[in-house]
VEXDREN-2710 file (C-alpha; in Angstrom, 1 decimal):
% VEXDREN-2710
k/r/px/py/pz
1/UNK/26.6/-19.7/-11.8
2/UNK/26.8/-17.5/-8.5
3/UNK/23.5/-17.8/-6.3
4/UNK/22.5/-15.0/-3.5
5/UNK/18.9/-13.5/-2.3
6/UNK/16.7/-11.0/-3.4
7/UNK/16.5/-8.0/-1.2
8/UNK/14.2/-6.0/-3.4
9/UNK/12.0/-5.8/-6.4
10/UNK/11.0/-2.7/-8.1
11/UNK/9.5/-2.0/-11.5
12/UNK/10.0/-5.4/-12.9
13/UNK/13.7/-5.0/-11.8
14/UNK/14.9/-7.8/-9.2
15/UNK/18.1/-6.7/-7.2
16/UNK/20.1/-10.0/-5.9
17/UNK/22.9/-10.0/-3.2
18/UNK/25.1/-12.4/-3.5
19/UNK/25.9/-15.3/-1.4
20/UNK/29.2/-14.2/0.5
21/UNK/29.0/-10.8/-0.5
22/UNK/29.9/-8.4/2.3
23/UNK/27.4/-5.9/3.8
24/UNK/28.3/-2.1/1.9
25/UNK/28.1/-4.6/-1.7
26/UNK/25.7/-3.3/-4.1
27/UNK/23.5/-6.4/-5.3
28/UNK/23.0/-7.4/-8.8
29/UNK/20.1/-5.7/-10.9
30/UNK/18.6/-8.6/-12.7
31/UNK/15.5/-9.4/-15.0
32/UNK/13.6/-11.9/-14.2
33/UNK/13.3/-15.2/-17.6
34/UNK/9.3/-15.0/-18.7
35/UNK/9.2/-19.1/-17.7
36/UNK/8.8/-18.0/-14.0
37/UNK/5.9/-15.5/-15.4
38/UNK/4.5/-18.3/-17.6
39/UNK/4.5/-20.5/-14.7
40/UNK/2.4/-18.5/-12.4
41/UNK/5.1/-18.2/-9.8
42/UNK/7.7/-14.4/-10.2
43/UNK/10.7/-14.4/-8.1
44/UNK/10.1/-12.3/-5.1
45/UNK/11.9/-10.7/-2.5
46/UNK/13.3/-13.0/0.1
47/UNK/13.5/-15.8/-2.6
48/UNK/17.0/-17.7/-2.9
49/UNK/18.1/-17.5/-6.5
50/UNK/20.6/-18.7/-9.2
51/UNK/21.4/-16.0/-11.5
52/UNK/24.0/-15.6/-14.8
53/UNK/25.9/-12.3/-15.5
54/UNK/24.7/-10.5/-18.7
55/UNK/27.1/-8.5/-21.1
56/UNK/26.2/-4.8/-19.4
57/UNK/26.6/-5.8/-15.9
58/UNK/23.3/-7.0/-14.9
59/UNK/22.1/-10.2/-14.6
60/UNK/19.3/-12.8/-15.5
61/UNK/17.4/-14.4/-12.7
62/UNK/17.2/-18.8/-14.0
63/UNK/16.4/-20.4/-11.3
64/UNK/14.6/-20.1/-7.6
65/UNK/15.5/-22.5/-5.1
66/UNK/13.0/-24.0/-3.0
67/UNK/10.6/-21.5/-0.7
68/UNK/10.2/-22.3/3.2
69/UNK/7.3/-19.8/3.3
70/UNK/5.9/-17.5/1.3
71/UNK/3.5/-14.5/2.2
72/UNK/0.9/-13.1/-0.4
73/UNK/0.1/-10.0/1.3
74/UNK/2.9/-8.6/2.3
75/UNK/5.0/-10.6/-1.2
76/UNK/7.8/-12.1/1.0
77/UNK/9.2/-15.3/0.4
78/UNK/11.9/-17.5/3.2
79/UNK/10.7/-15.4/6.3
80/UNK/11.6/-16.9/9.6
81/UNK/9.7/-14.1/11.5
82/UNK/6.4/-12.0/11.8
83/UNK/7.1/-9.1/14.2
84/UNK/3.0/-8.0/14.2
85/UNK/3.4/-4.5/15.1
86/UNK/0.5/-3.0/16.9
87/UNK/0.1/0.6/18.6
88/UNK/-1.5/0.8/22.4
89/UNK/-2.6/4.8/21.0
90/UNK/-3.0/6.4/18.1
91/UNK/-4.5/4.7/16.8
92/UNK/-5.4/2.6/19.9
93/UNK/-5.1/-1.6/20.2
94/UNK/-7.2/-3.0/18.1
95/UNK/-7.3/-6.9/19.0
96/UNK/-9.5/-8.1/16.0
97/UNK/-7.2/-6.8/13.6
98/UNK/-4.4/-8.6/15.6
99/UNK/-5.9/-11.9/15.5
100/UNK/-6.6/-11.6/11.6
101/UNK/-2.9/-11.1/11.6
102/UNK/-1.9/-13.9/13.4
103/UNK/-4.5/-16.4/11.6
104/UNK/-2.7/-15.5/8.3
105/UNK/0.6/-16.2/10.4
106/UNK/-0.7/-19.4/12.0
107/UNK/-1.3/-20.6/8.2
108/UNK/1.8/-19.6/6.8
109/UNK/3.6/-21.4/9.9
110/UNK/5.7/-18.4/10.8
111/UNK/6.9/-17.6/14.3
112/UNK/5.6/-14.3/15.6
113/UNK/6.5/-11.3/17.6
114/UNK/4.1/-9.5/18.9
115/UNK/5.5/-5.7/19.2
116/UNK/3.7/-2.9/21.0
117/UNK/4.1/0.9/20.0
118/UNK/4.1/3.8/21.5
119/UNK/3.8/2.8/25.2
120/UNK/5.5/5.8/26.0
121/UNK/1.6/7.7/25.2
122/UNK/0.2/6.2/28.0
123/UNK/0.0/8.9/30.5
124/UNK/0.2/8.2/34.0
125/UNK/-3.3/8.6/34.9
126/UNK/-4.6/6.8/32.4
127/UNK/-5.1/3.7/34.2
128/UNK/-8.0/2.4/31.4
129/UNK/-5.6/2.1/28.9
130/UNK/-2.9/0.7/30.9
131/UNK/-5.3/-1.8/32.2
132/UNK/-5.9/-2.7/28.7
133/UNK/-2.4/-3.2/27.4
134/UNK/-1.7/-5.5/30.5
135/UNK/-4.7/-7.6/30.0
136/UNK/-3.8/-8.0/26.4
137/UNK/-0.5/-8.5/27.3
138/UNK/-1.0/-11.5/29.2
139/UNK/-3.8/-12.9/27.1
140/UNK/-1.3/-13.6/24.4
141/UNK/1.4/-14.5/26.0
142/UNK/-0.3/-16.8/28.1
143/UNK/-1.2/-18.6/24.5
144/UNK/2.4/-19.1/23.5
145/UNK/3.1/-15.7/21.3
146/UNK/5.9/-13.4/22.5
147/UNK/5.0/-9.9/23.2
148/UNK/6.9/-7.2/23.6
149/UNK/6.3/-3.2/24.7
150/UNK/8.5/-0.5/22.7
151/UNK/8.9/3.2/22.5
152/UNK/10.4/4.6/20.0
153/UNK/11.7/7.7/21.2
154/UNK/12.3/6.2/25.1
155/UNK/14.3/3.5/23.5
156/UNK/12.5/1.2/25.3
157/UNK/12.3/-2.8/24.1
158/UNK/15.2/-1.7/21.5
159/UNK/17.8/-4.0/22.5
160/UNK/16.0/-7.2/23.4
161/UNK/13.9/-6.7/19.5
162/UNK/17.6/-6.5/18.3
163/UNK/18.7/-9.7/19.5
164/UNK/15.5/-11.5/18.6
165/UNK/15.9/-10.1/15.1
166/UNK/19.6/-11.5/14.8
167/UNK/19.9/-14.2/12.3
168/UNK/16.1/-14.1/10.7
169/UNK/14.9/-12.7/7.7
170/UNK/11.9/-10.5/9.8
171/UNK/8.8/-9.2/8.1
172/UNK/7.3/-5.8/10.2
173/UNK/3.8/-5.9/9.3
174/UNK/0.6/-4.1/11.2
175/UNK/-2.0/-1.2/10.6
176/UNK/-0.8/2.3/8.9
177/UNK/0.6/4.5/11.4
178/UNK/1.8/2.1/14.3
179/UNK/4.9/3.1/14.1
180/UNK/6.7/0.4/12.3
181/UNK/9.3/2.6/10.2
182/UNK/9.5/4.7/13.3
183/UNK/10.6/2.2/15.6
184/UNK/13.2/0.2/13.1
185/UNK/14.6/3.6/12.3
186/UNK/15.9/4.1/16.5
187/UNK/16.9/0.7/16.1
188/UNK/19.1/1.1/13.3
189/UNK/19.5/4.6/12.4
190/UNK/20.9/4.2/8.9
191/UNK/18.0/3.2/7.7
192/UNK/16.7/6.3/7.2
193/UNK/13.2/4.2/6.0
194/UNK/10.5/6.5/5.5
195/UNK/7.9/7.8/8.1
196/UNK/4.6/9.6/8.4
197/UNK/2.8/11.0/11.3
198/UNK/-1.1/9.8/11.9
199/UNK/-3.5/11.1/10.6
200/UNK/-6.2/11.9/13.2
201/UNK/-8.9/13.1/10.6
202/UNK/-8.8/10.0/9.4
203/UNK/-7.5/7.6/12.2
204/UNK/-5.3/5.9/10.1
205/UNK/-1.8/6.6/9.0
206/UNK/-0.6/7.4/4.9
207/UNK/0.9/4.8/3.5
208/UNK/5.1/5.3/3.8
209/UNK/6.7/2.4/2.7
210/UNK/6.5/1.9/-1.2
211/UNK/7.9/-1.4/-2.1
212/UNK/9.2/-4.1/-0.2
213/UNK/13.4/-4.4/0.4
214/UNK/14.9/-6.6/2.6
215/UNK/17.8/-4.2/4.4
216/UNK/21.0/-6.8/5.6
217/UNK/21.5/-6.0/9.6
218/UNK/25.3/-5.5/10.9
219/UNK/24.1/-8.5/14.2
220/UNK/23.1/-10.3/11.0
221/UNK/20.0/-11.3/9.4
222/UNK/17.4/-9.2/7.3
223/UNK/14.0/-7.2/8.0
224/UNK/11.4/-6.3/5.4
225/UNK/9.6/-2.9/5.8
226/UNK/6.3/-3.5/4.4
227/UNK/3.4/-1.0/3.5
228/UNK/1.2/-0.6/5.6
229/UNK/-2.6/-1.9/5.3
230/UNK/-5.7/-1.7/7.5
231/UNK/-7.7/-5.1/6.5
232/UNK/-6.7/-8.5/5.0
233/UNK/-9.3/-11.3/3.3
234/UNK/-9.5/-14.4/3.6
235/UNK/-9.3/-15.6/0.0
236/UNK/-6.2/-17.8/0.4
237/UNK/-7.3/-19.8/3.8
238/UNK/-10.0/-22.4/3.9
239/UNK/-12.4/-22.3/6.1
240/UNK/-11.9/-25.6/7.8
241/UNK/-8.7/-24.2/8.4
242/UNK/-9.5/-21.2/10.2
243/UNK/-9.8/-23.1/13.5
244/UNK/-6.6/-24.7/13.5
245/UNK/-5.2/-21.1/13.4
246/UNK/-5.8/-20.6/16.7
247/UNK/-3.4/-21.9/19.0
248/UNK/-5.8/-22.5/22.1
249/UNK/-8.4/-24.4/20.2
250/UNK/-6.0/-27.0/19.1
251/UNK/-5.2/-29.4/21.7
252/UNK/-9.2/-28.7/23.1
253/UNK/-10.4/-29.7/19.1
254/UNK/-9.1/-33.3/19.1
255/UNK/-12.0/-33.6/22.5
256/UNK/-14.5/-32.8/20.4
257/UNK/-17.7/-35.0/19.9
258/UNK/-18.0/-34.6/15.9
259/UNK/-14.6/-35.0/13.6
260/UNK/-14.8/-31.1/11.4
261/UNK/-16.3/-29.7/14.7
262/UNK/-16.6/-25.8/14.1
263/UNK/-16.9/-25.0/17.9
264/UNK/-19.7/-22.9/17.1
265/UNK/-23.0/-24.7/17.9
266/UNK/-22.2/-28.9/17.4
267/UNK/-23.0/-30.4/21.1
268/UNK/-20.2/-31.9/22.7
269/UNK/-17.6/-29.2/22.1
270/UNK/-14.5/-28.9/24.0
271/UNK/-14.1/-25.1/22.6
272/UNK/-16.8/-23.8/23.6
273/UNK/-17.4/-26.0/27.1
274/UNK/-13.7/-24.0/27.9
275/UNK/-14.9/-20.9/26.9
276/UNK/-17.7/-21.5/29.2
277/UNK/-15.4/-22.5/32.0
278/UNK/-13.4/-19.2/31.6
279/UNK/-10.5/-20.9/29.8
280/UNK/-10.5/-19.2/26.4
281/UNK/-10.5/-15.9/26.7
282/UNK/-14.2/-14.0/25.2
283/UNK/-12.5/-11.7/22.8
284/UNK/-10.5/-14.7/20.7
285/UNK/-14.0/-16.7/20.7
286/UNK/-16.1/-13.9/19.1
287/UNK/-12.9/-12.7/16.6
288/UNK/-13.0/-17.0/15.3
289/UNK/-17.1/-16.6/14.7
290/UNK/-16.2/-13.5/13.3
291/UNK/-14.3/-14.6/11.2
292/UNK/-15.8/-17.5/10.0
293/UNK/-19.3/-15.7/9.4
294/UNK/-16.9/-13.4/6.8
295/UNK/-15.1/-16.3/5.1
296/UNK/-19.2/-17.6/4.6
297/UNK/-20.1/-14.3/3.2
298/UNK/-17.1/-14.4/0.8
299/UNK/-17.6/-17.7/-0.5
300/UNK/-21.6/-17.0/-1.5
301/UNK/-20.0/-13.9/-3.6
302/UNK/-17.1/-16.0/-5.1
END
């Protein structure tokens, strides 16, 4: 029986392209056998699957080959890349939402790209917020996370998100209205994906992008437009797993005096004694007690 990927789900519908098939193929509607259902665990897009032809051209999904990741919120399965996209205006940088992002990254093991909007708003006299972005900037890059400035209509970081995307399936995830389906439509035009101007009322964007669909790029590789969201939970992490999640308190966490340390008031804490000395930067300390003060509050409701 032929095997391929999902590239989208819709209505109970799952479309599969098939291994070998050339980019302008259609894919292959298919249902989905009720075992998957039964079994708590539907196909989803990104999953490799093995499918049979049915009678009027379609095609029944019977088997999913082994997942290498698999996001709950975005649904994505087999991702190789989070490209976090994040807006320096309108709305402006907002670094606790970024770190949620990346703890749910961290977890799920996924490399990430951190991709900056709409430098092109920065006006030349506003040195505040260009002071900002460069801080930020080299904050994260200076833990490990690649970060890269964009405009849209400049074309500016276009090529050099190209390449990186070459290869991967990429999932573009971040707040409503960064610009995500903005800057992958100047990348590559025929998209023609959705978009929707912010709303300033509000502060937040309308949700565009309706379901998820993995588009095939011409370099290679796939991207996932996602909708858009504003806040995630906590539900699937643990919260002994929260600090591990941040790549700074890592290496520091194996100094610490007490095995479970939760760097947040045990003595003899190699976290916080760094954060003391200036070598974790403020903003990532109070985001992790954050953080974990919400996963508290969540478990006492649950």
């Amino acid at each position: 029986m032929p095997e391929g990927l999902i590239v989208k789900a819709l209505s109970g519908y799952y479309y599969v392209k098939e291994d070998g098939a050339a980019p302008e193929d259609a894919s292959v509607q298919c249902r989905a056998r009720g075992v998957f259902r039964l079994k708590g665990k539907p196909p989803l897009v990104g999953d490799r699957v093995v499918y049979e032809r049915t009678e009027n051209g379609e095609g029944t999904v019977t088997e999913l080959k082994p997942r290498t990741s698999e996001l709950i919120r975005p649904p994505v399965a087999n991702v190789d890349l989070a490209v976090l996209v994040f807006s320096v205006k309108e709305p402006d940088l907002n670094l606790n939402l970024l770190d949620k992002f990346l703890v749910h990254i961290e977890h799920e093991g996924l490399d990430a790209l951190i991709c900056l909007t709409k430098m092109d708003l920065i006006g030349e006299d506003d040195e505040e917020t260009r002071g900002a972005v460069e801080r930020a900037k080299a904050l994260y890059e200076s833990i490990g996370y690649e970060v890269l400035e964009t405009s849209s209509p400049r074309g500016i970081g276009a090529d050099r998100l190209r390449e990186r995307l070459a290869g991967e399936i990429s999932v573009f995830s971040g707040q409503s209205g960064v610009g995500k389906s903005s800057l992958l439509n100047a990348m590559f035009p025929n998209l023609d994906l959705l978009t929707s101007e912010i709303s300033m009322k509000l502060g937040r964007g309308r949700h565009t992008t309706r379901h998820v669909e993995l588009v095939e790029l011409a370099g290679g590789g796939y991207i996932a437009d996602t909708p858009g969201f504003s806040q995630l939970d906590f539900l699937e992490l643990g919260i002994e797993e929260l600090a591990g999640c941040f790549r700074e308190f890592v290496p520091l966490a194996e100094g610490c005096k007490f095995r479970g340390c939760t760097h947040l008031h045990e003595p003899g804490c190699k976290v916080r004694e760094a954060l003391e000395r200036g070598e974790i930067a403020e903003s990532r300390y109070r985001h992790y007690a954050a953080f974990n003060q919400e996963m508290k509050d969540k478990k006492r409701r649950y």
